[in-house]
Each structure stands twice: as structure tokens, then as C-alpha cells.
C-alpha positions in Angstrom: 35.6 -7.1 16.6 38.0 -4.1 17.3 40.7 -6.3 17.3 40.0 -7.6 13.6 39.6 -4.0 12.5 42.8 -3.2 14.5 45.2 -6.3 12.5 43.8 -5.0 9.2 45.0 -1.7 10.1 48.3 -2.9 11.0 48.3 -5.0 7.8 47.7 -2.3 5.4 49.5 0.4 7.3 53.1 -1.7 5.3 51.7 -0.4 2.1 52.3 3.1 2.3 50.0 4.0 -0.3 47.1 3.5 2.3 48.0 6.4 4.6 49.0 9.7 4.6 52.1 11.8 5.2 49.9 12.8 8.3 48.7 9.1 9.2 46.1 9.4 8.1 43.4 6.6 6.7 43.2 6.8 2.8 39.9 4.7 2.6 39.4 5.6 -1.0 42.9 4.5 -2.2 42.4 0.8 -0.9 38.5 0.8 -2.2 40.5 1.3 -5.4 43.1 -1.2 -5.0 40.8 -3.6 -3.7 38.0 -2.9 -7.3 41.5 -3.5 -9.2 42.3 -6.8 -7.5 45.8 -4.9 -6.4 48.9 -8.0 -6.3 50.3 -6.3 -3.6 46.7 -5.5 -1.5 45.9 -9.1 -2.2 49.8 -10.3 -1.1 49.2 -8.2 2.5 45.9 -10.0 3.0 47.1 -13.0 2.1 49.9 -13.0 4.2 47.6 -12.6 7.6 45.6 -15.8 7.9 42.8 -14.2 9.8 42.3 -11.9 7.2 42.9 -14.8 4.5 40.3 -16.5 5.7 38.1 -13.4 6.2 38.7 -12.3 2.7 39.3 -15.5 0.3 37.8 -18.7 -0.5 39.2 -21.6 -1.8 38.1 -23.1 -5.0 40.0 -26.3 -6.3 42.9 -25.3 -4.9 42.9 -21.1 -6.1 42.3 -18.4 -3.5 39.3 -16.4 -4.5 38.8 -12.8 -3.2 36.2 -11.5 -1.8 36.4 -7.8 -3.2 32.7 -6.9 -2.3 32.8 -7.9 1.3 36.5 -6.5 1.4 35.1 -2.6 0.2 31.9 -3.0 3.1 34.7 -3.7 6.0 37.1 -0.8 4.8 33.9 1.3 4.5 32.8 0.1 8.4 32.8 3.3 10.4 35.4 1.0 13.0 37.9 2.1 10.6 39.1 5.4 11.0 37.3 8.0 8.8 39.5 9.7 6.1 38.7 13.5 4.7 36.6 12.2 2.2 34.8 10.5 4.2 33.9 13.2 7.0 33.6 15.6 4.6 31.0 13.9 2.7 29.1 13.3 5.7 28.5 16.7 6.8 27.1 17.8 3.2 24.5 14.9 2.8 22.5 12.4 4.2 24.9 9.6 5.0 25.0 6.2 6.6 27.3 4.7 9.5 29.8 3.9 6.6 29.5 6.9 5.4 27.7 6.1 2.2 25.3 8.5 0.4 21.8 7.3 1.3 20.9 8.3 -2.0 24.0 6.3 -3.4 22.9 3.0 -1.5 20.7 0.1 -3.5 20.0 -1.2 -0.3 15.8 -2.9 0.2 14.5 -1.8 4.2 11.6 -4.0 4.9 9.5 -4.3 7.8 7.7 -7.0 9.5 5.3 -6.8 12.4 5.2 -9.0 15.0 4.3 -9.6 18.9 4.0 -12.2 21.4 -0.2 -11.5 20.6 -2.2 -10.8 18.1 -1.2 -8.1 16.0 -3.9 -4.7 16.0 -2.9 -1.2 15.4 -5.6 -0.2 17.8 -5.0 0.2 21.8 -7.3 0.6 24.6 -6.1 1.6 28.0 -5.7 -1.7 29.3 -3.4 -2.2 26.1 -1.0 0.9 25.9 2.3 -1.2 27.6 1.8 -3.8 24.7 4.6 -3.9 22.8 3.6 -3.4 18.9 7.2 -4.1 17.2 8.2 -4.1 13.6 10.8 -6.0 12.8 13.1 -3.9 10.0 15.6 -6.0 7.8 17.8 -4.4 5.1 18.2 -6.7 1.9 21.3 -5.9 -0.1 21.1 -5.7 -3.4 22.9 -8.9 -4.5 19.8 -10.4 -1.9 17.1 -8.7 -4.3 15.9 -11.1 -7.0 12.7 -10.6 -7.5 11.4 -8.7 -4.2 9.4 -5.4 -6.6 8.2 -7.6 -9.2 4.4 -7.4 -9.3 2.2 -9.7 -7.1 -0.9 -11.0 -7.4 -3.8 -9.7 -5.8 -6.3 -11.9 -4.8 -9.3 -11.7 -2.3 -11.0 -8.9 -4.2 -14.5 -7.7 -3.0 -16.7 -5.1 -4.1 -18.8 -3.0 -1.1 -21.8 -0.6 -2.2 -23.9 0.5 0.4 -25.9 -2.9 2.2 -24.1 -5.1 -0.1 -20.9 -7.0 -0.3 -20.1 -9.1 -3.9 -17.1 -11.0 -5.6 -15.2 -8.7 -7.8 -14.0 -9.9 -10.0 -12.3 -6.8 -11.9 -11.9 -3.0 -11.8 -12.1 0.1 -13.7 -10.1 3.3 -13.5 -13.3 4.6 -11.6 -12.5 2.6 -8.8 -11.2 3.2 -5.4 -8.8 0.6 -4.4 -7.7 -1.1 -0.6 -4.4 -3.0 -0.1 -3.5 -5.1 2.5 -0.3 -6.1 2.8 3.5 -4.7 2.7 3.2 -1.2 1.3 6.7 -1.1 -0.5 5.6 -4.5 -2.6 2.1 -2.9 -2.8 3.6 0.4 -4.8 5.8 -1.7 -6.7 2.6 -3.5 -8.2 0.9 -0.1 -8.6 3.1 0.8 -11.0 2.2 -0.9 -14.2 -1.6 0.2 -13.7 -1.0 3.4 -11.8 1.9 5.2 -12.5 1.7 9.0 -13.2 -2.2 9.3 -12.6 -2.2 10.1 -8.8 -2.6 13.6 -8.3 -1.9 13.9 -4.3 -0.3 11.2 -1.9 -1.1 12.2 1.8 1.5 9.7 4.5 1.9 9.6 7.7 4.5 7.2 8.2 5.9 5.8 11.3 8.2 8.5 12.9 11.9 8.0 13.9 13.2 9.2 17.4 16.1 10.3 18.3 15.9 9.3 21.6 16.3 5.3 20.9 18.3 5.4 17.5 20.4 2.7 19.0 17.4 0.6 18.1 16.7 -1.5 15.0 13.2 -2.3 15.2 10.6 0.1 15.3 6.4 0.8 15.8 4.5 3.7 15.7 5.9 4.9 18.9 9.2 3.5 18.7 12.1 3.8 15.6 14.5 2.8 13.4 18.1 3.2 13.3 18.5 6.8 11.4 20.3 5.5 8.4 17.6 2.6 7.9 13.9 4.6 8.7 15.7 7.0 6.0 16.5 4.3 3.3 13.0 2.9 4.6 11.3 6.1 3.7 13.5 6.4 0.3 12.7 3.1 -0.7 8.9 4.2 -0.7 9.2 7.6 -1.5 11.0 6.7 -4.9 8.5 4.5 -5.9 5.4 7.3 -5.0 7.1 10.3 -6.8 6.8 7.8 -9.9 3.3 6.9 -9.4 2.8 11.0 -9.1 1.0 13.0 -12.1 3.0 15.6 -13.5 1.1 18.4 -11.6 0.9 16.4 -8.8 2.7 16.3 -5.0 3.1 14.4 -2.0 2.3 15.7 1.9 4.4 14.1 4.8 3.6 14.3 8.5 6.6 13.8 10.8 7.1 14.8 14.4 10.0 16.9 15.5 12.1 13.9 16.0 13.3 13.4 12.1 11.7 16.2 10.1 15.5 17.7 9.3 16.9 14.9 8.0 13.0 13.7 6.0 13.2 17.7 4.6 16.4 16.8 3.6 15.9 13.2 2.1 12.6 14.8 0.1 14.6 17.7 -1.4 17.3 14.7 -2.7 14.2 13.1 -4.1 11.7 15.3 -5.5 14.5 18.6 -6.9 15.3 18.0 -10.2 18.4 19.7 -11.6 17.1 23.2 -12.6 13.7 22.8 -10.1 13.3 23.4 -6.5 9.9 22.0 -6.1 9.7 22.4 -2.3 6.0 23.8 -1.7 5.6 24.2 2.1 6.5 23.0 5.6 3.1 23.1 7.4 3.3 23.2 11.8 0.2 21.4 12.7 -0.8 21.8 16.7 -2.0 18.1 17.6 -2.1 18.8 21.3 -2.4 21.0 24.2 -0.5 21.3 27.5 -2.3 19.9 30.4 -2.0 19.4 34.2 1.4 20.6 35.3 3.8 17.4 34.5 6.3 18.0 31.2 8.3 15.0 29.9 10.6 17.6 28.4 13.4 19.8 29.7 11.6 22.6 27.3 8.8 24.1 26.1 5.9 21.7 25.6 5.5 20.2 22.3 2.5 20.8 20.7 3.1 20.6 17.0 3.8 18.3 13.6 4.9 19.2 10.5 3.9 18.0 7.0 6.3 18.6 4.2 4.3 19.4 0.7 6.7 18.9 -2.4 5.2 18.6 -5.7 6.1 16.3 -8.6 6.9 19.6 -11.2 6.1 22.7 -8.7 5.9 25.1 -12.1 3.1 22.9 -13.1 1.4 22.2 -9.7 -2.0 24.1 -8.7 -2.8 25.4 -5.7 -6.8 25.5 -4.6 -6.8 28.7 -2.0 -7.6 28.1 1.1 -9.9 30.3 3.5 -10.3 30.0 7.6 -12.1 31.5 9.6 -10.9 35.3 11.4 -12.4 37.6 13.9 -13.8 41.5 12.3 -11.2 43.4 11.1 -11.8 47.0 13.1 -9.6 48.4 10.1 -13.2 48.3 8.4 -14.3 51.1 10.5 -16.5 53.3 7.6 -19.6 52.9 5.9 -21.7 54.1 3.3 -25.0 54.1 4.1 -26.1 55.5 0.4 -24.2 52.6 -1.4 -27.2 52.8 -3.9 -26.3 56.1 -5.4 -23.4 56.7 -7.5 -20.5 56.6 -6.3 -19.7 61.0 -6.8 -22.5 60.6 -4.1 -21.4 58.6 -1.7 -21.4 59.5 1.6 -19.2 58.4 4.1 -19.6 57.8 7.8 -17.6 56.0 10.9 -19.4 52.9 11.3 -19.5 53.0 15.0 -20.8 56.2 15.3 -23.3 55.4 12.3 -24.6 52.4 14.5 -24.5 54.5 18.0 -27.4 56.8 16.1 -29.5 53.9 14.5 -29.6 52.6 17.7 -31.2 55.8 19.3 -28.0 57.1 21.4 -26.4 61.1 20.2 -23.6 59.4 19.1 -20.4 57.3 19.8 -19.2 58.7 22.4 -22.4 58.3 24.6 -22.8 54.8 23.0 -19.6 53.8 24.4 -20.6 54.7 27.8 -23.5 53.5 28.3 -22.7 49.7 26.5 -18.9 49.9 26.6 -16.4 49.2 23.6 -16.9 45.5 23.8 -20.5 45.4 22.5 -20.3 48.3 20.3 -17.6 46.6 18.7 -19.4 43.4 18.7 -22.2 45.8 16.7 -20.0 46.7 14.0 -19.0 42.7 13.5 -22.2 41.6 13.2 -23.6 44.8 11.2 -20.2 44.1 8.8 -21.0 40.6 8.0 -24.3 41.3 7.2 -23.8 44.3 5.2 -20.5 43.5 3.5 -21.0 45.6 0.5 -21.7 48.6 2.4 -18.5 48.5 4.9 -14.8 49.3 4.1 -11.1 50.4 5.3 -8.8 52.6 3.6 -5.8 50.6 1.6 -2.4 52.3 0.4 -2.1 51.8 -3.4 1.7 50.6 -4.0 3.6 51.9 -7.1 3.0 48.6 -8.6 -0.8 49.2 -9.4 -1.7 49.2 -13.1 -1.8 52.3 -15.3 -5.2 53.5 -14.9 -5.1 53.1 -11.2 -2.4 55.2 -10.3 -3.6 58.1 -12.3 -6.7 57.7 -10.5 -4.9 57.9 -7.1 -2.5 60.6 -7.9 -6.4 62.6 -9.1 -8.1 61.8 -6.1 -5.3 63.0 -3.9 -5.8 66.3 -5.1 -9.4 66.0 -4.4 -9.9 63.8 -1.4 -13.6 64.1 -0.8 -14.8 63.1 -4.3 -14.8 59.1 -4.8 -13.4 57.4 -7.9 -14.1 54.7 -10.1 -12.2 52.5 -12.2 -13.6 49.9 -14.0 -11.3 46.9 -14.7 -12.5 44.0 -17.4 -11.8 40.6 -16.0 -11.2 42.3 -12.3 -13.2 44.0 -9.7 -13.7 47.5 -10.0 -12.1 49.5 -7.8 -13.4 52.8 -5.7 -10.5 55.4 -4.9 -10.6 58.5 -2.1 -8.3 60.9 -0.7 -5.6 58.9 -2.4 -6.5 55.4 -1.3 -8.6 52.1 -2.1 -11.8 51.2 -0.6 -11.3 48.2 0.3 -14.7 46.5 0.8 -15.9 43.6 3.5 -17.2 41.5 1.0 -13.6 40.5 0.2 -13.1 39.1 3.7 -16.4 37.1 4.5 -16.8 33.8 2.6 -19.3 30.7 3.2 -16.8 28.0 5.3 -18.5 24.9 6.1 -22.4 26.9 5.1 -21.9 29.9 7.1 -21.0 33.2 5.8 -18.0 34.0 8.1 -15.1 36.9 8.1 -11.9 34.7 6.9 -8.5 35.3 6.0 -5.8 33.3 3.8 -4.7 30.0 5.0 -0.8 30.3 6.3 1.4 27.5 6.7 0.6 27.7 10.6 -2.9 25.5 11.3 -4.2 25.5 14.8 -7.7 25.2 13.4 -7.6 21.3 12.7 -8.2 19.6 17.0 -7.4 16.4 17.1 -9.1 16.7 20.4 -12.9 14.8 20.2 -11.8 13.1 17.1 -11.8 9.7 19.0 -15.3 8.6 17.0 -14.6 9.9 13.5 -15.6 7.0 11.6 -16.4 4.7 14.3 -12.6 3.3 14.7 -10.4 4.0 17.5 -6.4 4.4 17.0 -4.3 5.7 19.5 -2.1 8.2 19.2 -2.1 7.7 15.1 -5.5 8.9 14.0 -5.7 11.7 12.4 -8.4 14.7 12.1 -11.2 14.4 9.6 -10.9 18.3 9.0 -7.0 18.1 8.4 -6.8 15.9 5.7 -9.8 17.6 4.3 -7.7 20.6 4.4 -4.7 18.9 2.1 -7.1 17.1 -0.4 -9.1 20.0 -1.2 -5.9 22.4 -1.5 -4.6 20.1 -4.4 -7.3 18.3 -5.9 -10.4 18.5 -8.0 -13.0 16.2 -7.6 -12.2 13.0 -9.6 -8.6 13.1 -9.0 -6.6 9.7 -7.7 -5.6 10.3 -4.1 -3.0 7.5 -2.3 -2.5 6.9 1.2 0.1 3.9 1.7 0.5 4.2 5.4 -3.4 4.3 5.8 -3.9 2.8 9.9 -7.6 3.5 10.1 -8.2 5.0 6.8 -8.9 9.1 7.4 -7.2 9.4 4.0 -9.4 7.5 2.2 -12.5 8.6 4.1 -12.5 12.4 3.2 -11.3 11.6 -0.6 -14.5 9.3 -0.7 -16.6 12.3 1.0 -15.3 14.6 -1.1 -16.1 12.8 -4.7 -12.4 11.9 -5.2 -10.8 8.9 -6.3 -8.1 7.1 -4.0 -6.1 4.0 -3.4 -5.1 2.8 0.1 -2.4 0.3 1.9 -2.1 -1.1 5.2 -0.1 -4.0 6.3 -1.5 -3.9 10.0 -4.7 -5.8 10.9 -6.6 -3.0 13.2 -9.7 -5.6 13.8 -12.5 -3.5 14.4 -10.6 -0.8 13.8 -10.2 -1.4 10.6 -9.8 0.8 7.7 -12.3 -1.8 5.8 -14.8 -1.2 8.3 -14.3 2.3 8.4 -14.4 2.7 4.6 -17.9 0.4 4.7 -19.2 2.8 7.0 -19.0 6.1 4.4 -20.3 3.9 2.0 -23.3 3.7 4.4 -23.4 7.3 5.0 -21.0 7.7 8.0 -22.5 10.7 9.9 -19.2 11.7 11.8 -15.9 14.3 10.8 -17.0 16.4 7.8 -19.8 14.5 6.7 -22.1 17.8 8.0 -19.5 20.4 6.5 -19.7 18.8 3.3 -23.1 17.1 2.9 -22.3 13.5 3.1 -25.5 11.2 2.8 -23.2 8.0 1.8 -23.1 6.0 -1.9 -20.4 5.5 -3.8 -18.3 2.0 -3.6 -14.6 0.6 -3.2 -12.7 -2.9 -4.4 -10.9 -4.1 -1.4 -7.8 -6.9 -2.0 -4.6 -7.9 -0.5 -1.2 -9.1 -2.0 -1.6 -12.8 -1.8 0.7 -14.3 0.6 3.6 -16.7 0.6 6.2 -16.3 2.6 4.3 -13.3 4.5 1.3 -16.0 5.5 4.9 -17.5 7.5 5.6 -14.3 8.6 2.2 -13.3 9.6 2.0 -16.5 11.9 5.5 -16.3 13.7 4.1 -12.8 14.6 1.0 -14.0 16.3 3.1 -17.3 17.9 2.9 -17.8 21.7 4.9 -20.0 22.6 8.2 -21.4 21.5 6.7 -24.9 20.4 4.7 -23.1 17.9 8.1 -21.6 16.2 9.7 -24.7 16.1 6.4 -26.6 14.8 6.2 -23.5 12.2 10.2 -24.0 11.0 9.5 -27.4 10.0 6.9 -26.6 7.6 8.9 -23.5 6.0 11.5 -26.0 5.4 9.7 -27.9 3.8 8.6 -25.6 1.3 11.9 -24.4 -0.4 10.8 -20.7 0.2 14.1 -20.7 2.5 17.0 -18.0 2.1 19.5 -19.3 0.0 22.4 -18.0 2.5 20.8 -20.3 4.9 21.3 -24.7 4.7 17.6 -25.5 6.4 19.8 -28.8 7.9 21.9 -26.3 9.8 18.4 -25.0 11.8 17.7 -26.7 15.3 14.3 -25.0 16.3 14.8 -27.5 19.6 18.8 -26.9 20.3 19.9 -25.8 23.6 21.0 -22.6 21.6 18.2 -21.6 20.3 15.9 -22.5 22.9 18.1 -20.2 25.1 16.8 -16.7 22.7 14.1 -15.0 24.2 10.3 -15.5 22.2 11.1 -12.3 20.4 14.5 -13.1 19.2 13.5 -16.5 18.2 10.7 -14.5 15.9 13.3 -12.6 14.8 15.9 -15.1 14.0 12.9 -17.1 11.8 12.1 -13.7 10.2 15.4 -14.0 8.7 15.8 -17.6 7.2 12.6 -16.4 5.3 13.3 -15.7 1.2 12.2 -12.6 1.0 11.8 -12.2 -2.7 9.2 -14.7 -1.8 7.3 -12.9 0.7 4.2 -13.0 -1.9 2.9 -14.6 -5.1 4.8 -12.7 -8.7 2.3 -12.4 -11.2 4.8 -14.2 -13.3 4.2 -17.3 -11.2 0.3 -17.3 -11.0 0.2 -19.8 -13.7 2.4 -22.5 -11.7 0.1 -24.6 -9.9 2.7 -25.1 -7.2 1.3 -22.1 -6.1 -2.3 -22.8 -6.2 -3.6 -19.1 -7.3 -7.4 -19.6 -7.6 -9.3 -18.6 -10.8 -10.8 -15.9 -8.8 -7.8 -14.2 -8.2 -5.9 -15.1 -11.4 -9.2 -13.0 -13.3 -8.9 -10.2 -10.8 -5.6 -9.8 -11.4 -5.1 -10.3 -15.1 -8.0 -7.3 -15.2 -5.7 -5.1 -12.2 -3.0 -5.5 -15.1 -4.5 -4.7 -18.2 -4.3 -8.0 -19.2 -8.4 -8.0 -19.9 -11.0 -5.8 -20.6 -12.2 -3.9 -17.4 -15.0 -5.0 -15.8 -17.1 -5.2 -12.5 -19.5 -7.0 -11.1 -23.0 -4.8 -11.8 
């Protein structure tokens, strides 16, 4: 291939238009030349019959060029790079051709597949398994009509102890899709754009270590460029279905979180808005034994990214954890009762050292030591909140009333003051300062009154450790903590709202949202088996006892429409990813021939599942080869074609999913 990319150079290097004074490759110049189907660009090819028959095609007797495939090989980064082009790489997101991500119209899709049959789910006997997605990148003059929507078909209706047809849905309605999540948004759209108010993903991650790789699972990767068109592609499509005053949370590993920050800002800023809210480090493990994979510290954290929709018009719930006694809030008043001119005003420690029959401090701390009397003052302090305080500096910036206050009581620093405030707490000044009272630090966290602090973009509080039976599934190294996405829901939300998870695995997302009286769609494409986010989801409705169903009272109730995209193409794709052996593939060509649903870059005559060539490919490659030949604007049912009987849409799923569209009045099953 070097030597092709070699004879073009020499080709175009007799134009000296195409280089500079320097030598060096004007890449742009012959893009140009090429758009404007240049005599003498098109002479030079011409005159090189591996590049004419590269480049042009013969139609009754004319030479046709090929302008389009002409630009992609002068963009190919075998050429060498002009200044444009390396300078455009450093400042953004760009591709092996050096193409703007953002720029590109190409499709990434994904496929899984194995020599097995496919579960998200591992046990120890299966963590070698191999649990590949196949990626493929569809051009778009391969897109016809891939993001049209489908039809959704399958729909059932779980309330607690009962399972029924249903055959609708309302806007009250949680939602499960399975099948390809980037098809799956697409279809959203008509019915769901700009109602969901938080989207929580945790897609698969990209790592660095095996970029040279196209395929990918949840412990392997993409190639850079595609996981990042692959995440654009999805991203693009959730922003839309976003509220207004809505935003999206991503968890990515180390491995990737640069160039996803980066991809999100491209995204999600607006010219004249910066609507970057946080980037959260999450500890999701602890060191243990004395091995490290790593020539480094041990890794311990995530990160989620938080970027909302319109950040001026975003809301932010505050958030409280727990804290250990402040000993700042060392002084009590023991006469809170009186007025505050009265007050008087003791050290806490040595108040306590009395009540509990000692002289004093001093004698208190010798004969229990500073450990107990401290843990003393905790316990008195969260008990008697209103009673306990530390001194606070008043800054310049205080209101009016305030600072006169301040600048009185410094001039008299053993009489208390009091300003009243309408709408705010009042606040108590001496010697110059604020009282700051304990009541302002303890708080009720999951029904205990508890000293807390403000959350900080730093959470060490959510252990993924013990989570293994949250919700009766099992998913290794993917799950996530009950308490975590708890955390992200109830920071953004209000009960009611519509939260999406399209990367669900075993279905945390949706289990909080459900616990917490929220609304919420989910999509998977994996089959977990028992695993499964269904059965997870069936459990809640039960009254699933594990994660935050204590913290937060859950008893069960509520209900959820489960569906999937109906297959076409994917029920093909589906079944070469659970073939065995190499008879099934070529048994399985043979009927996707037969159907039509075949890539029209591909003549089905030309395809030999029982040649000597492709015999020869190895079980995987043969998978992946088949992959290919597959139409994928044909991967599922349109709902433009439900009415053709070639496709033989039941009346079941044609009245679910004229309802899912609008297209009748909503209803349910009662």
C-alpha cells in the first residue's frame, strides 16, 4: 500500500501547485482541484494507469472520476501531513486523516458477538470469555435509512405479581428497550424529545493500551477516532432528547476521559455558554495484597462528567454527607432560653467535665483522656445543636445591618447581638464575630440526625465493595452502586422527572429512579440472562429489599412497559453471534441471501460460505466478514414499513407502536 501512496506522490509532485517552495504536501490545494474536477489533476491521474484505474471508471466509453474516493486517499494519514493538517490536529479532536470528529457524518455501530452465547454477566469460571463487539463505521453515502424510527414490538406491562399484553403507553410510563441503543434514541425522538430531565451513562470505556484494536467490550476498546464518533453519534442524539434545564452524567475511566471532556465540551457549549457543571473522581476500588499492574500509583478512581443542556437554567438539589464533629464548635450556652443580652457563655469541654462531677477540664482530661472527652462534646453537640457554636469572621461582604452590628459589638465584646433578617436566619453577633450554631451542620441522611458537610466533587462515600447482590443480578466489573446513582438522580431531579439510561447492563439506573418516584426510560442491547435488567426491574416492582430500598423506604409498587426494536437484519446478526461452528455460518448465509436484506456494495453470487478462502478465516473473522454483507439500514423494522406484509409486523405490535408514536390515543391495559 505504501507503494500506491508513494506513485501518487510522484505523480502529483509534476504539478507544482501541489507542493511547496519547502516540499512540502499542499493537501488542501489538490482537495480543491480534485472538488473542481481540475483538467490538469485529472490529465496526471490519467496518465498513470494504476491510478486510472484507482480513480475512474468507464461508462460507454467516458472516464468517470471518482472525486469522493480521490479526497479520502489524499486525506489518508500515509500521505504526508501538510500545516493545515497538523495544525488542526493539535487544536481539536481529530481522526487518522485528520478530520474534525465533529466535522465527520460518519454512523459507528456495534455488534456483539462470541463463539457462545452472548451474556453481559461473568462468573469466575467465565472471566477469560471473550465478550467482543464488533464496531463498523457506515459512511454517510452508506446511510439510507439507518435513524428512521422502528417499530417496537413485544410490549409487556409488569405490576407487582402480574405480567399482561400492553398494548399502549402513557407519558406516565417507564419504558425498557432492548436492542441497539443508537437506533433506540433515534426512535425516542418523535415521542421523547426535550422531556428527559437527567441521562446517567456509563458506556463502554476506551483504553489506550490496545487502540490498535477495532473491536471492543467492556473491558476492551475501540480505535480512538471510532469509540469517539461512537460516543458522538449517541451523545448528539441524547442532548436533543434533554429538557432545557436538563444535563447528562458520564462515567469514564482514566483511559479516555481527556479526549470524552473534550468531545462533550464540542457538544453541549453553545456559542456564548459554557455549560460544563463538574468532573466528579469516584473511588471504585481499594488497593489490596501487594501486586500492582501499574508502573504508578494504584488506580482507584472514575470520573463522571456532568454537563447540562442550558447550565443558566439548570438546578442544582444540594447535597449533604456525612462529617465527623467539628471541634471549632467548642462553646455553649447553657441558658439558650433567656434572651440573648443574657446569654452566658461557657467552653463546652469544660461545661461537660463539671456536669459530669469532675472540677473541671483539666482534671477531666486526666482522668478519661482527650479522646473521650472529645467524643463527649460530639455526642452532647448533636444532641443539643441549638445550644452549641464556633466563632465565624464576618467578611466585608455582609449586608448592611450586619456590619453595623459587628463593628458595635466589637466595641463591646461581652454583650451578644441580634439581627433579625426576614426570609433568612437570624443571626447572633459577639466580640465582633457570628455565632455560628450546630444546628447548621447536623442534618437527617438516610433517618439519622448526623453532623454533615457539602458534597464536593470528590466521593469516596459511594463502595462499590458488597454491592455484588444489589438487586439480585450479578455483573462483573460493570455494576454500579445503588447509593451512587442515588446520589446523581436526587442532585438533579424532582420526583416525576424522566430519567434515561441507554447503556443500562443490569439496570441500577433505572432501579433507583423507580425507588425514588421518578420516571425513566432504559436500553440495552446485551442479553444478561438472569442478570437481566428485566428481572432486576421486576424485582423493585416486588419490593426489592437491597441498595437504598432501607435509606429511602422502598416497600415496592409502581410498574414498567418493557419492548424491544423488532428485528430484521439484527435477528441475522443476533444468530451469527451465538454460531458455533462454521457450518452454521454458511447454513445462515444462504438464508440472508435469500432475503434481499443484503448490502448493496456486495453481489450475494460473489459469497462462497464453503470456498477454500473463506473456510481458511478463523470462526471470528468469518462472523465478522458476515456482519458486513449485512444491510444495515435494515438492521430493524421502519415504522414506515409496518404496513408491508413482507414484513409480517403483528397487530400487537403495529397497536403498540402507532400508540409509542402518537398515532392513537394513549392507553394501557387496566
Amino acid at each position: 500500500m505504501n507503494a500506491f501512496y508513494d506513485r501518487l506522490l510522484k505523480t502529483l509532485r509534476q504539478d507544482q501547485r501541489f507542493f511547496s517552495s519547502s516540499g512540502e504536501f499542499l493537501r488542501s490545494t489538490v482537495y480543491e482541484a480534485a472538488m473542481g474536477m481540475d483538467p490538469a489533476l485529472l490529465r496526471l491521474l490519467l496518465e498513470e494507469p494504476e491510478l486510472k484505474s484507482r480513480f475512474f471508471t468507464e461508462v460507454e466509453g467516458v472516464c468517470v472520476f471518482d472525486k469522493v474516493g480521490f479526497s479520502w486517499v489524499i486525506a489518508n494519514r500515509n500521505l504526508l501531513p501538510d500545516s493545515y493538517t497538523r495544525y488542526r490536529s493539535r487544536i481539536g479532536l481529530a481522526d487518522s486523516r485528520g478530520d474534525f470528529l465533529c466535522s465527520r457524518d460518519d454512523v459507528e455501530l456495534v455488534f456483539p458477538f462470541k463463539d457462545c452465547v452472548l451474556e453481559g454477566g461473568q462468573d469466575k469460571k467465565e472471566q477469560k470469555r471473550d465478550e467482543v463487539f464488533y464496531n463498523e463505521t457506515l459512511a454517510p453515502d452508506q446511510v439510507d435509512r439507518l435513524l428512521e424510527p422502528k417499530v417496537l414490538g413485544g410490549a409487556r406491562r409488569y405490576r407487582a405479581g402480574r405480567e399482561e399484553l400492553a398494548d399502549g403507553i402513557t407519558e406516565e410510563d417507564n419504558l425498557l428497550i432492548k436492542g441497539n441503543n443508537l437506533l433506540a434514541l433515534a426512535s425516542l425522538l418523535p415521542r421523547y424529545r426535550g422531556k428527559v430531565k437527567c441521562i446517567y451513562i456509563d458506556p463502554p470505556y476506551y483504553f489506550a493500551a490496545k487502540r490498535d484494536e477495532d473491536t471492543f467490550a467492556y473491558n476492551v476498546n475501540f480505535k480512538l477516532s471510532s469509540w469517539l464518533v461512537f460516543m458522538r453519534n449517541r451523545l448528539e442524539l441524547a442532548r436533543e432528547l434533554l429538557r432545557d434545564d436538563g444535563a447528562i452524567f458520564v462515567q469514564i475511566s482514566d483511559d479516555g476521559v481527556a479526549e470524552l471532556h473534550r468531545l462533550l465540551k464540542e457538544i453541549f457549549n453553545r456559542p456564548g455558554e459554557n455549560n460544563f457543571i463538574n468532573k466528579i473522581t469516584v473511588k471504585t476500588k481499594s488497593p489490596s495484597g501487594f501486586a500492582t499492574v501499574n508502573a504508578g500509583v494504584f488506580e482507584t478512581a472514575e470520573y463522571i462528567l456532568a454537563f447540562a443542556k442550558h447550565k443558566a437554567q439548570w438546578t442544582y438539589h444540594p447535597q449533604y454527607v456525612r462529617a465527623e464533629y467539628d471541634t471549632n464548635y467548642k462553646w455553649i450556652i447553657p441558658n439558650i432560653g433567656d434572651p440573648c443580652e443574657r446569654w452566658e457563655i461557657r467552653d463546652l469541654q469544660e461545661y461537660l467535665a463539671v456536669q459530669k462531677g469532675y472540677a473541671g477540664k483539666k482534671e477531666a482530661l486526666k482522668e478519661l483522656g482527650p479522646v473521650v472527652l472529645r467524643e463527649l462534646a460530639a455526642a452532647y453537640a448533636l444532641e443539643h445543636p441549638e445550644q452549641v457554636f464556633r466563632y465565624t469572621a464576618i467578611g466585608a461582604n455582609a449586608g448592611r445591618e450586619v456590619l453595623e452590628a459587628r463593628d458595635r459589638s466589637a466595641q463591646d465584646p461581652h454583650t451578644v447581638l441580634e439581627v433579625r433578617r426576614e426570609g433568612l436566619y437570624d443571626v447572633y453577633i459577639c466580640g465582633g464575630q457570628e455565632m455560628t450554631f450546630y444546628t447548621r451542620k447536623v442534618r437527617e441522611i438516610d433517618g439519622e440526625r448526623v453532623p454533615s458537610m457539602q458534597l464536593t466533587n470528590i466521593w469516596t462515600d459511594t463502595p462499590y465493595e458488597g454491592i455484588a447482590k444489589e438487586g439480585r443480578v450479578t455483573l462483573k466489573g460493570g455494576k454500579k452502586p445503588e447509593r451512587l446513582l442515588r446520589r446523581i438522580i436526587e442532585m438533579s431531579t424532582d420526583p416525576g422527572d424522566l430519567v434515561l439510561d441507554y447503556h443500562m447492563g443490569s439496570g441500577t439506573t433505572c432501579a433507583v429512579a423507580h425507588k425514588l418516584g421518578r420516571r425513566y426510560i432504559g436500553v440495552e442491547q446485551l442479553d444478561y440472562g438472569d442478570n437481566d435488567s428485566l428481572r432486576r426491574l421486576r424485582g423493585v416492582v416486588d419490593g426489592d429489599t437491597s441498595g437504598i430500598s432501607k435509606a429511602v423506604g422502598w416497600k415496592g409498587g409502581g410498574s414498567f412497559v418493557s419492548c424491544r426494536l423488532l428485528s430484521l437484519n439484527q435477528a441475522f446478526a443476533d444468530r451469527i453471534g451465538s454460531a458455533r461452528r462454521r457450518e452454521e455460518l454458511a447454513s445462515l448465509w444462504k438464508e440472508i441471501a435469500a432475503t434481499g436484506f443484503v448490502s448493496c456494495r456486495v453481489r450475494p453470487q460473489d459469497i462462497d460460505p464453503e470456498a477454500e478462502d473463506f473456510a481458511s478465516l478463523r470462526l471470528q473473522d468469518q462472523k465478522r466478514l458476515l456482519l458486513e454483507l449485512l444491510d444495515k439500514n435494515m438492521l430493524y423494522v421502519n415504522r414506515c414499513d409496518m404496513e408491508d406484509a413482507e414484513f409480517a409486523v403483528s397487530e400487537e405490535d403495529r397497536g403498540f407502536t402507532r400508540c409509542f408514536y402518537g398515532e392513537e390515543t394513549e392507553h394501557h391495559v387496566g
